[in-house]
DSSP file (Angstrom, degrees, kcal/mol; ACC not computed):
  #  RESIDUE AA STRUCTURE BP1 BP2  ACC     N-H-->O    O-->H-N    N-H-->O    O-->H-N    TCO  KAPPA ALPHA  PHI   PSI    X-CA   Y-CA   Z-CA
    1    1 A X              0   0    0      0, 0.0    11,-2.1     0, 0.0     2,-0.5   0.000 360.0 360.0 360.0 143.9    0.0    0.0    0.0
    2    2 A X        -     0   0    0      9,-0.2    51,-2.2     7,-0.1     2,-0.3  -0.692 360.0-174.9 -90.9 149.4    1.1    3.6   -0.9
    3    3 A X        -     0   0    0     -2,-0.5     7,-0.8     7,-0.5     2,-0.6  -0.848  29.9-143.1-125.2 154.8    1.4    5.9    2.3
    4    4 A X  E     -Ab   9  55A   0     50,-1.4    52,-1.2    -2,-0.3     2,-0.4  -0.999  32.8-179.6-122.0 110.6    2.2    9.8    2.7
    5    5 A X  E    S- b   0  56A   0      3,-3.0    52,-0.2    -2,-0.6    50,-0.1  -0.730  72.5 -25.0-135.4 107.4    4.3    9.4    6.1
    6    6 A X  S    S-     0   0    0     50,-2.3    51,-0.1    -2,-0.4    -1,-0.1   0.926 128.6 -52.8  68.0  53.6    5.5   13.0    7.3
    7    7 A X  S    S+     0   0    0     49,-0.4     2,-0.7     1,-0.2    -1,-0.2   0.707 112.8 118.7  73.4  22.5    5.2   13.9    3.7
    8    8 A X  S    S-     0   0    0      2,-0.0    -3,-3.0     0, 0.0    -1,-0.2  -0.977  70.9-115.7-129.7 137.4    7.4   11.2    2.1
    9    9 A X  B     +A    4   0A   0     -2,-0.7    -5,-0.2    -5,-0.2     2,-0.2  -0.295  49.9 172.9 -38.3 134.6    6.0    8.5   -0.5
   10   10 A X        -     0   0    0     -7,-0.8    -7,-0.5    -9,-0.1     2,-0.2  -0.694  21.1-140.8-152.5 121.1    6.5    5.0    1.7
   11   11 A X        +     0   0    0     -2,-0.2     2,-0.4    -9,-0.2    -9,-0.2  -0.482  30.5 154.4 -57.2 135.4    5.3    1.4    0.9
   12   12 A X        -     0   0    0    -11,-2.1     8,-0.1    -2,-0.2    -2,-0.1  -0.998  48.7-141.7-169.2-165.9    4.0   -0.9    3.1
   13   13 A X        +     0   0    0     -2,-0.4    -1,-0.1     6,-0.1     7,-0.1   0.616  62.0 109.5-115.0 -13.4    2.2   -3.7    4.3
   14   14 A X        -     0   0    0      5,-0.2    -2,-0.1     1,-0.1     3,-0.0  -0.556  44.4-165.0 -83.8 142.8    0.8   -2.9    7.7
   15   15 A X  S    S+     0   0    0      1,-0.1    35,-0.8    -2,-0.1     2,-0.3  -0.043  70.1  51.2-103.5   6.0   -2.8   -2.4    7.7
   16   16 A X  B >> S-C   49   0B   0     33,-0.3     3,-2.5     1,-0.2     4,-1.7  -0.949  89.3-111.9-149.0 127.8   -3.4   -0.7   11.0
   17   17 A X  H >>>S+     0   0    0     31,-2.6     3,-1.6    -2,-0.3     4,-1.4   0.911 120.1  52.4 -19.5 -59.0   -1.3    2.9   12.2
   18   18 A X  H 3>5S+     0   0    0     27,-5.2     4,-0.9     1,-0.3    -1,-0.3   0.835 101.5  55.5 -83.1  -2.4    0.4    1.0   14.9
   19   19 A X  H <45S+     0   0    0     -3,-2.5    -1,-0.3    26,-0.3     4,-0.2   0.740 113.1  50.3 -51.8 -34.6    1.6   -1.7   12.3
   20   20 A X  H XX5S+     0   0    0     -4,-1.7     3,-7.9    -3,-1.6     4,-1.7   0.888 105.7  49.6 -73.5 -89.8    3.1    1.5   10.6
   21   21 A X  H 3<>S+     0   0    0     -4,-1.4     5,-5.2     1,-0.2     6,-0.6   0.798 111.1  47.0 -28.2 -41.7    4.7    2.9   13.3
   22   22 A X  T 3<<S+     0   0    0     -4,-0.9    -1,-0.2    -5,-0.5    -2,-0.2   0.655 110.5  54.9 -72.5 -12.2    6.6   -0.4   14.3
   23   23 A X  T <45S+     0   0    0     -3,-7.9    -2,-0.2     1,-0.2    -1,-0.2   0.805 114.3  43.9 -88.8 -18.0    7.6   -1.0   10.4
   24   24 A X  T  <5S-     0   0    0     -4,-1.7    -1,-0.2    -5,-0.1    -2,-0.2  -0.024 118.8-106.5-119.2  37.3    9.1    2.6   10.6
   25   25 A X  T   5S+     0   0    0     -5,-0.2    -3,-0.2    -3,-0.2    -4,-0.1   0.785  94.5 104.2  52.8  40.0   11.1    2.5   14.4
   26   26 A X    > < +     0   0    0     -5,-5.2     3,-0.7    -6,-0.3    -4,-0.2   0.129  44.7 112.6-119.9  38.1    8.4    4.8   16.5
   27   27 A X  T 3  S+     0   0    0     -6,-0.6    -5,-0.1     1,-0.2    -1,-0.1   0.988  95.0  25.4 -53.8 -68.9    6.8    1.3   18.4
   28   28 A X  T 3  S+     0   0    0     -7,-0.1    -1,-0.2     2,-0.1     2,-0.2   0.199 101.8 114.1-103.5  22.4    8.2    2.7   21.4
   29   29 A X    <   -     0   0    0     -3,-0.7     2,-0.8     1,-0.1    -3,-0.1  -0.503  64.5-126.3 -81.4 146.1    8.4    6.6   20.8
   30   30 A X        +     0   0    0     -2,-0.2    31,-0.8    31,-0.1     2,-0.3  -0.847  59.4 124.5 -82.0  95.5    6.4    8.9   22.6
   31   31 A X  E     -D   60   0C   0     -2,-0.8     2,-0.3    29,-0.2    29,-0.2  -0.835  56.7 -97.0-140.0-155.7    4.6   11.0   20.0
   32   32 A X  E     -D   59   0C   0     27,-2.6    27,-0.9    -2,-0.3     2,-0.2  -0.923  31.2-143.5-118.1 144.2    1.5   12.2   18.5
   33   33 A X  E     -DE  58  40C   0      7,-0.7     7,-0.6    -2,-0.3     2,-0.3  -0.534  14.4-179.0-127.8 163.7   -0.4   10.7   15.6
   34   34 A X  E     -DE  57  39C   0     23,-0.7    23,-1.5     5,-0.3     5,-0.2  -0.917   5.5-170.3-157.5 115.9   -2.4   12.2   12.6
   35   35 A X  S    S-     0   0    0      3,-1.7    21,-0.2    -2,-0.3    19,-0.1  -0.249  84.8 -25.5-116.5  71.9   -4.4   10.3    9.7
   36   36 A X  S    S-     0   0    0     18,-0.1    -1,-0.1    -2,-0.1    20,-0.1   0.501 130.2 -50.9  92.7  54.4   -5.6   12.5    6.9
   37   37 A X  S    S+     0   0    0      1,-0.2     2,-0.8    -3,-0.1    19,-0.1   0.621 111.2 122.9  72.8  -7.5   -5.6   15.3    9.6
   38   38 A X        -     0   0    0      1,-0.0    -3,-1.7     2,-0.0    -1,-0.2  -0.715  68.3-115.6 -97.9 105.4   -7.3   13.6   11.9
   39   39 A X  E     -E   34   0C   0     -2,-0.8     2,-0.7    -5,-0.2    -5,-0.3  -0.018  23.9-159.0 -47.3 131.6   -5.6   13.0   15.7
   40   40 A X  E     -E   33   0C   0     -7,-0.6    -7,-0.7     4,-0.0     4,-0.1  -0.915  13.4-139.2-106.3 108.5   -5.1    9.4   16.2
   41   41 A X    >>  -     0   0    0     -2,-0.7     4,-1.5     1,-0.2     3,-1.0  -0.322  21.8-114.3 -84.3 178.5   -4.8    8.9   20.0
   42   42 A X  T 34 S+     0   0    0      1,-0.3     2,-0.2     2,-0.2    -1,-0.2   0.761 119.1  48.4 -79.8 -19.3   -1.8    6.2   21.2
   43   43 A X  T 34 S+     0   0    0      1,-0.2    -1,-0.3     2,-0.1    -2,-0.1  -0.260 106.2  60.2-116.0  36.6   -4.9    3.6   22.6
   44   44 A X  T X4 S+     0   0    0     -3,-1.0     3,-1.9    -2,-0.2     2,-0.6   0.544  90.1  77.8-140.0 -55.0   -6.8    4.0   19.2
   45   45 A X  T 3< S+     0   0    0     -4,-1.5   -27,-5.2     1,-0.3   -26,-0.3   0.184  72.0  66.1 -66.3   2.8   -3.9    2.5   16.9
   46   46 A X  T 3  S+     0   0    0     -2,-0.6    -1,-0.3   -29,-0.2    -3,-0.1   0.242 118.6  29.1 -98.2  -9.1   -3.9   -0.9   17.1
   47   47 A X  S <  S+     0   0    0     -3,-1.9     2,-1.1     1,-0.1    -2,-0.2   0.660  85.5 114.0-136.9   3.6   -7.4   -0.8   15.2
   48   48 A X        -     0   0    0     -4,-0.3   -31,-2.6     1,-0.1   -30,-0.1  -0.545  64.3-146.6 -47.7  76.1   -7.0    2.4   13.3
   49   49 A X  B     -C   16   0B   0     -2,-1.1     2,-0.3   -33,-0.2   -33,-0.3  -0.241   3.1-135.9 -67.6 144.5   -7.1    0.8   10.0
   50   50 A X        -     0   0    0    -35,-0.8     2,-0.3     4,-0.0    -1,-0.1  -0.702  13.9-165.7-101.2 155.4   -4.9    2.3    6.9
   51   51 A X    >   -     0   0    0     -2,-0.3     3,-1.3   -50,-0.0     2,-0.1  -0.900  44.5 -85.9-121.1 148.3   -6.3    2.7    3.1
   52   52 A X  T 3  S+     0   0    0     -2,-0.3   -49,-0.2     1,-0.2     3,-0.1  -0.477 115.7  32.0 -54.2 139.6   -4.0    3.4    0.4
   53   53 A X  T 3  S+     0   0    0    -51,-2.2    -1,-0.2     1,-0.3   -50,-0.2  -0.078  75.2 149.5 110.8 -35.0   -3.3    6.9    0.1
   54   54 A X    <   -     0   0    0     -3,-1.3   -50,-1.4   -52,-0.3     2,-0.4   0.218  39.9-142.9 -60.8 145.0   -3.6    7.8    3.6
   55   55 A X  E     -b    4   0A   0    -52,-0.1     2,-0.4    -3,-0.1   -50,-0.2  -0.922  24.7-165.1-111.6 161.1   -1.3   10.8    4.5
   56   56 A X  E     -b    5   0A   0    -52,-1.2   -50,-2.3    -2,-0.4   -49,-0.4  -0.997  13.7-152.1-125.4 132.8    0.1   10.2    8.1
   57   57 A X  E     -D   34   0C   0    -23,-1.5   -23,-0.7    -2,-0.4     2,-0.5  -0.814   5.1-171.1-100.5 140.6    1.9   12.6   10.7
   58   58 A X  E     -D   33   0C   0     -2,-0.3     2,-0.2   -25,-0.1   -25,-0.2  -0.937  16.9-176.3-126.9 147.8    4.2   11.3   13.2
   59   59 A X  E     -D   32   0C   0    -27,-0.9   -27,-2.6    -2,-0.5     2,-0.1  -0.750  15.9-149.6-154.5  96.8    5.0   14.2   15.6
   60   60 A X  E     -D   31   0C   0    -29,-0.2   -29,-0.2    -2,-0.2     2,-0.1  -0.494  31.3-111.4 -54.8 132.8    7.6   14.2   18.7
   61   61 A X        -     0   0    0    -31,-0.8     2,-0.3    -2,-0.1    -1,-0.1  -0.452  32.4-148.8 -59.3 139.3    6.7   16.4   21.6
   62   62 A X        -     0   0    0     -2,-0.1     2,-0.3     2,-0.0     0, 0.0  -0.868   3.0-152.3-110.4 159.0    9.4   19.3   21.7
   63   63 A X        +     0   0    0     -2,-0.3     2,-0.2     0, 0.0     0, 0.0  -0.559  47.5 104.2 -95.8 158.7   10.2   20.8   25.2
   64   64 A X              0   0    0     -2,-0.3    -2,-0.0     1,-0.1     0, 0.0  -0.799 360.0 360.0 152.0-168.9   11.3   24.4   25.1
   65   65 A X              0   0    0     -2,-0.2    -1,-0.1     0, 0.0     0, 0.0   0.638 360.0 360.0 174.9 360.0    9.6   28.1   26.1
């Protein structure tokens, strides 16, 4: 399946966000999730299915002030 993940073209086979996340090393990140704009919370991704096309945002929290 084709994917938009933080704006870059990426194949893959996982069918659910947190399949995604684990194919692309953030399984154990703290961030924040997006699918077609839409916030994906971290206890939602394991059934948050992906469609080809789909754009995703992966977003680390920054500290600062």
């Amino acid at each position: 399946m084709k994917l938009q993940l933080n704006g870059a073209t990426v194949l893959s086979k996982a069918t659910t966000l947190a399949q995604l996340l684990d194919e692309n090393n953030y399984g154990a990140a703290t961030v924040a999730t997006a699918v077609n704009g839409t916030f994906v919370p971290a206890t939602l991704r394991a059934e948050h299915t992906l469609s080809d096309g789909d754009q995703i945002e992966v977003l680390a929290p920054m500290q600062g002030g």
